[in-house]
N, C-alpha and C positions, 0 to 999 in steps of 0.2 A: 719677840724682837721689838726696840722701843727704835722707829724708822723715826728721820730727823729732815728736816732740810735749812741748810748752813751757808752762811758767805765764807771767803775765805780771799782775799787778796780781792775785794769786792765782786768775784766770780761766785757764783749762786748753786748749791751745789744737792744731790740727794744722797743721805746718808743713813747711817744707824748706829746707836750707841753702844759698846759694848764696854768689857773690863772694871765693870762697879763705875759705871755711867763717867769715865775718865776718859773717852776715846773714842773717837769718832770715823767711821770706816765712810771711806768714799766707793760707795758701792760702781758710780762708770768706772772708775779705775779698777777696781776691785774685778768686776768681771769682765774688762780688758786683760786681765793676767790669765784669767779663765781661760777666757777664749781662745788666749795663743797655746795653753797648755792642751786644751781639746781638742786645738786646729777646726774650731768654728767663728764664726761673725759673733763679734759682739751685739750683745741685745739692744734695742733702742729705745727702750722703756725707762730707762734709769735718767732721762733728763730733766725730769721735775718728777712732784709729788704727783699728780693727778695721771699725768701718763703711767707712772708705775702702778697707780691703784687701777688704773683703768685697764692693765693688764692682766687685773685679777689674781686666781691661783697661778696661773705659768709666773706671772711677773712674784711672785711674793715666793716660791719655790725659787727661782733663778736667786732673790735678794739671800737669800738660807746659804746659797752655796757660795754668793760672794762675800757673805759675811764670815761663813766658814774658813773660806784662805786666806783673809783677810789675819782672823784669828790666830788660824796654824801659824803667820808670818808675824806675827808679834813676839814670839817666842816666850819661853820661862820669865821673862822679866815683866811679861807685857809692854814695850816700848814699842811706841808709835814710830812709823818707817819715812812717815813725811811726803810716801807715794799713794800707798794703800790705806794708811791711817793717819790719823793727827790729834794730837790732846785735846779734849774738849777744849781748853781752857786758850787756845790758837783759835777757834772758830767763832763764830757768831751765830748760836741759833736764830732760827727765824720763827714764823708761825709755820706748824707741819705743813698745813696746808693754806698756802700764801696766798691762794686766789681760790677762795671753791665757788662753783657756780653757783650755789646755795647754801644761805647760813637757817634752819629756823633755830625758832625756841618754842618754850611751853612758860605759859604763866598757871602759875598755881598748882601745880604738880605735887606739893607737901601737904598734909592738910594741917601740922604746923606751920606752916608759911601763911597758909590762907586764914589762920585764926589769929597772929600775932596782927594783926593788922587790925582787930575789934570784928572781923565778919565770923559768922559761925558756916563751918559746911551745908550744903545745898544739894539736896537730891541731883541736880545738874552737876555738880563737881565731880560724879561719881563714874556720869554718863558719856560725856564726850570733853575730851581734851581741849583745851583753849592753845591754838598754835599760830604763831607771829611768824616774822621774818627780820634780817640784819639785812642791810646793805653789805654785801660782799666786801666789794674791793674797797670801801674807807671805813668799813668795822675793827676789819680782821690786823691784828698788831699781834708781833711776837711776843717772845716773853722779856722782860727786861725792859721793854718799849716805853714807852711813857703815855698811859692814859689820860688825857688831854681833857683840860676846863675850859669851855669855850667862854665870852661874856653871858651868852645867852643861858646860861646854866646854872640854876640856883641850888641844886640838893641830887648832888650825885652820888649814888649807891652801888655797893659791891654785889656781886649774888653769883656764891662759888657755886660751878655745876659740873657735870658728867656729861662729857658730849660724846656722841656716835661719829665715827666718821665710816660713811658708806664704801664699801668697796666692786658691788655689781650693783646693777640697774634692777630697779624694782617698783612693779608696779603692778598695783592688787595684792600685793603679797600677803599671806595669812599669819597672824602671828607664831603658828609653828613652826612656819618658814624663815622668819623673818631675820634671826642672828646670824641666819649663811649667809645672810647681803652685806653682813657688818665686816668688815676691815680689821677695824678697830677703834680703838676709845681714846679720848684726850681730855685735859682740863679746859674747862671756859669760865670767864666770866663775863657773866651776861649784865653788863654795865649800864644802870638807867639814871637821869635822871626824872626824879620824880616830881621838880614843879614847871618842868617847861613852859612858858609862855612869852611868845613872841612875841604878840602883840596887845595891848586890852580889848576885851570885849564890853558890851552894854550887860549882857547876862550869859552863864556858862551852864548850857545843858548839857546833857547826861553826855551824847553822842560827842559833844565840844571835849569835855575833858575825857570821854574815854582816849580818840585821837591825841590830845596831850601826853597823856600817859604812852599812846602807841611812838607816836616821833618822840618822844625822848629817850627810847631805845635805839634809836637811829644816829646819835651823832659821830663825828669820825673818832676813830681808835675806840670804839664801846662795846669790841669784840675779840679781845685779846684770847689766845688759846696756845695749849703746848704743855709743857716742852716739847713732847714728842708722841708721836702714837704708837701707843701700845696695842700691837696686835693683838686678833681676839682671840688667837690661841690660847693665849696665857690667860686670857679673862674668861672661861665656860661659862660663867655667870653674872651679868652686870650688875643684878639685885644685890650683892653682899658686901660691895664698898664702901668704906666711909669718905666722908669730906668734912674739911677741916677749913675755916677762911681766917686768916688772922688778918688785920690791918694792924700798923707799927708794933707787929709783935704781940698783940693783945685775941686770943682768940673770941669769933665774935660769933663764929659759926658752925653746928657740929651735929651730924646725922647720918644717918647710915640710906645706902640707895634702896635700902630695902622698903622703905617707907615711900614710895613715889604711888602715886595715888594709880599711873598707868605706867607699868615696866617698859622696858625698853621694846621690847618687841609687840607691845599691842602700839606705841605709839608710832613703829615702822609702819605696821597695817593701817594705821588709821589717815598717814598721810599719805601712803602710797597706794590711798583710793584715791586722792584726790589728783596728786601730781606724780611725775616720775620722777623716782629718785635718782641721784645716778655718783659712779664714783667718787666722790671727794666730797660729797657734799654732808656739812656738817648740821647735825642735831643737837641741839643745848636742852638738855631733859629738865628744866626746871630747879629752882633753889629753894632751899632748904631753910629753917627759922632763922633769922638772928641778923635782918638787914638793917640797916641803919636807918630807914625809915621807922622801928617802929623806936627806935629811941630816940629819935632827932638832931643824930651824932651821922655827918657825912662825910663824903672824902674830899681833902683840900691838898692845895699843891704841898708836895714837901711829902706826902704819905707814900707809905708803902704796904702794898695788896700780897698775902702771900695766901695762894687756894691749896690744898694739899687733898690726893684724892689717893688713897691704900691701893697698895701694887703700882700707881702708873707714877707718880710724885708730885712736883710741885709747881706750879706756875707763879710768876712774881712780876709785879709789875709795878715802877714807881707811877705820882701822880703829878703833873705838872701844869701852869697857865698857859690858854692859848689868848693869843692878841684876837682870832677872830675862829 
């Protein structure tokens, strides 16, 4: 199921795409028809994304069957009812998950990434994951959003990735375990700039610019993901996806997730020693060769970001000035 969350008459809504990604089912509706048919309570999970995930298998089994009558009710032509369904193209996606309690990522996760840059791999790149954090609620922008140039921003880069989104709480978990916590999968991009500086300094040590390089991952909108999470039914395997990043058309970036230096499930273990993971919270597994840092070509207003990731699709995001 590729689950969604939509405005629609500026009411905020949790959904699912179905019908060749044309149609969008409103799953509270959806299993209010349910419920009068089984003469039970409607569920209370389907009012955001994070409640629904936080309901785990009950909640994502209930979404199967309101997507179900949803479907049967479309009939032979496929045409949206305007109750239970509605054309993509009437809605306004949002980011799937609008607010997660936590964003991380991983730097260096490619060992193409980390050599396009002049470094050569390091016994340490092999051993333990390098893992950051977004600011949640002024990262995260839908799709279609406009990723924003503030003044302070000299050299902003794209970096298409593969993100996790959590669906049970986990913590210690072992990588054998660790894809039954997953949900499911979405596009990110993990947007840096990479000459941040605020202010001058007299001299810039090592510590000084690593922090540079850290807050320039931090500015608002530098967290856009979507369109939609693709549950992980349909994905058995994280490792076998490609991604794909074009800016204005031009592709600039292209690898397969097979190549991540720690798969997806050693890096659920390795942070879920550290902290608890927990429903909605999203993982950006790292990017892949081809940012614009290594050719000194970056993103200016007027651009257009499109990440493309095999089975889930495509996230796109214009680029625009901010006054502050």
């Amino acid at each position: 199921m590729k689950l969604v969350t939509y405005t629609r008459h500026k009411e905020s809504f949790t959904g699912a795409v179905v019908a060749g990604d044309r149609i969008v089912v409103d799953l509270a509706a959806a299993d209010h028809a349910l419920a009068r048919k089984e003469k039970r309570k409607a569920h209370p999970f389907f009012t955001d994304m994070l409640a629904l995930l936080e309901a785990g298998p009950k909640g994502l089994a209930a979404t199967r069957k309101a997507v179900n009558l949803a479907v049967e009710r479309l009939g032979a032509q496929s045409k949206a009812d305007g109750r239970l369904s509605h054309p993509i193209s009437q809605v306004r996606l949002k980011a799937p998950v609008p607010c997660p309690r936590k964003v991380f990522c991983l730097a260096g996760n490619y060992q193409e990434h980390i050599e396009e840059g002049g470094k050569k791999m390091q016994a340490q790149d092999r051993e333990t994951p390098r893992v950051f954090m977004k600011p949640p609620s002024t990262t995260v922008i839908a799709p279609e959003e406009a990723i924003l140039i503030p003044p302070v921003a000299r050299a902003i880069d794209w970096e298409g990735e593969l993100a996790v989104v959590m669906g049970r709480r986990a913590k210690g978990v072992k990588a054998a375990d660790a894809l039954r916590h997953v949900a499911g999968y979405t596009v990110m991009n993990d947007v840096s700039e990479r000459k941040l500086l605020i202010k001058p300094r007299s001299e810039n040590r090592d510590r000084d610019l690593w922090f540079d390089w850290l807050n320039g991952k931090w500015l608002d909108t530098f967290g856009p993901h979507g369109p939609w999470i693709l549950t992980a039914d349909e994905i058995p395997d994280p490792q076998v996806l490609e991604i794909s990043t074009y800016v204005n058309g031009q592709r600039r970036q292209h690898n397969s997730t097979g190549q991540m230096l720690y798969p997806v499930a050693d890096i659920i273990e390795y942070i879920s020693a550290i902290i608890t993971l927990e429903p909605g919270d999203l993982i950006s597994t790292g990017t892949i060769a081809g940012v614009g840092a290594t050719t000194g070509e970056f993103l200016k207003a007027g651009d257009r970001v499109e990440i493309e990731i095999s089975r889930i699709g495509v996230l796109r995001n214009k680029v625009a000035a901010s006054r502050k």
